[in-house]
C-alpha positions as CSV (number, residue, x, y, z in Angstrom):
1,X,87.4,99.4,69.1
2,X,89.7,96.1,67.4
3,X,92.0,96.8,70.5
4,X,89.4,96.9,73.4
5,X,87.4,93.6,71.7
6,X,91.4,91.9,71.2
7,X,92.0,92.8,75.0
8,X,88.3,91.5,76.1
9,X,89.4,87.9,74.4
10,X,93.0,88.0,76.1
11,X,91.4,88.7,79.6
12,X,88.6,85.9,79.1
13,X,91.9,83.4,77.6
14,X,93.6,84.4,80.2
15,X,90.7,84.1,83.0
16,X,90.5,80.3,81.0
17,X,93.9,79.4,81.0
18,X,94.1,79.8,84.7
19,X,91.3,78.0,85.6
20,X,91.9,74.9,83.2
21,X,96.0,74.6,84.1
22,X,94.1,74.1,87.8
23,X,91.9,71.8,86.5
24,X,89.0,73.5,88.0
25,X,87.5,75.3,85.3
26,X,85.6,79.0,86.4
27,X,83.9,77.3,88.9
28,X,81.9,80.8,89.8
29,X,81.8,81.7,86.0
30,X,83.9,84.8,84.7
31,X,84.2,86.0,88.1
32,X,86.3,83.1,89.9
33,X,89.3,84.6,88.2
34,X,89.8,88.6,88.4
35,X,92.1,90.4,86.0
36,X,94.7,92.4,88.1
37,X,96.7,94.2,85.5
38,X,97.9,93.8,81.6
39,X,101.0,95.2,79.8
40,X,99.5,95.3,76.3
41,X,103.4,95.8,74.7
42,X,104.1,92.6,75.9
43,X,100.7,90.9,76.1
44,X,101.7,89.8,79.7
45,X,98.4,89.5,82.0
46,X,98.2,89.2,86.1
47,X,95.1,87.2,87.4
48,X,94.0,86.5,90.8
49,X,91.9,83.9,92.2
50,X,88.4,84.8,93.8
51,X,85.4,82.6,95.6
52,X,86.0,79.0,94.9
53,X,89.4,79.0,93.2
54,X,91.0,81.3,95.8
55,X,89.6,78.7,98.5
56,X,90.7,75.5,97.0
57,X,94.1,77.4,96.3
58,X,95.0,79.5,98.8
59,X,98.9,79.3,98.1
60,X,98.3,80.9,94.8
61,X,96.9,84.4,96.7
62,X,99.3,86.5,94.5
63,X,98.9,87.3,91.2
64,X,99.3,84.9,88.7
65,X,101.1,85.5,85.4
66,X,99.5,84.4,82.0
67,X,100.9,84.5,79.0
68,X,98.7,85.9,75.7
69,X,99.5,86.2,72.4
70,X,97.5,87.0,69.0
71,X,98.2,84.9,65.4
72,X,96.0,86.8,62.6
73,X,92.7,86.2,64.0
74,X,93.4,83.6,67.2
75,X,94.6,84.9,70.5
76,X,95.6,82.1,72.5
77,X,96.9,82.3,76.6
78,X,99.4,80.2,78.7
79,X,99.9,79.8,82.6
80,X,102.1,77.8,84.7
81,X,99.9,79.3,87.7
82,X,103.0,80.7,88.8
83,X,102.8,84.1,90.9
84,X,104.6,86.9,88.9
85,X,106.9,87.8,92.1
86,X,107.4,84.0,92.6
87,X,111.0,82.4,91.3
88,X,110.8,81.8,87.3
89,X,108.9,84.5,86.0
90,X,109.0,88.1,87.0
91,X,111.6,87.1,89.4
92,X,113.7,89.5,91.3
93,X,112.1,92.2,88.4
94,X,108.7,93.6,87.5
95,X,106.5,91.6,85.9
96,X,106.8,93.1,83.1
């Protein structure tokens, strides 16, 4: 049960991070950003746009790769809104 609720609060940081690093915020609520997969060894998490987001991006129709981490009781999420096969991360390699 700890793991599922910690995973629950990466997905929704990492749904949040998305949508702030556009500057859009989850302009459909939790669903304008859908979680794709997770690799829970390395707290890596792919998140696509939907609705809105996906509309006013529509370069960004991969996969985006976010960045979560957990510090005693905070769990905290980073984005550069790059796609995981685009050049930076997960380039040329899997994601994870």
């Amino acid at each position: 049960p700890d793991a599922r609720e910690e995973w629950l609060l990466r997905f929704w940081c990492a749904k949040e991070a998305v949508a702030k690093a556009l500057g859009q915020g989850l302009l459909d609520g939790p669903r304008s950003a859908v979680i794709v997969d997770a690799d829970m060894s390395s707290g890596l998490v792919l998140v696509r746009l939907t609705d809105q987001l996906a509309a006013l991006f529509p370069d960004l129709d991969g996969p985006l790769l976010v960045r979560t981490g957990r510090s005693g009781d905070l769990v905290a999420a980073t984005t550069r809104c790059a796609r995981a096969d685009a050049s930076g991360d997960g380039a040329g390699r899997s994601w994870r």
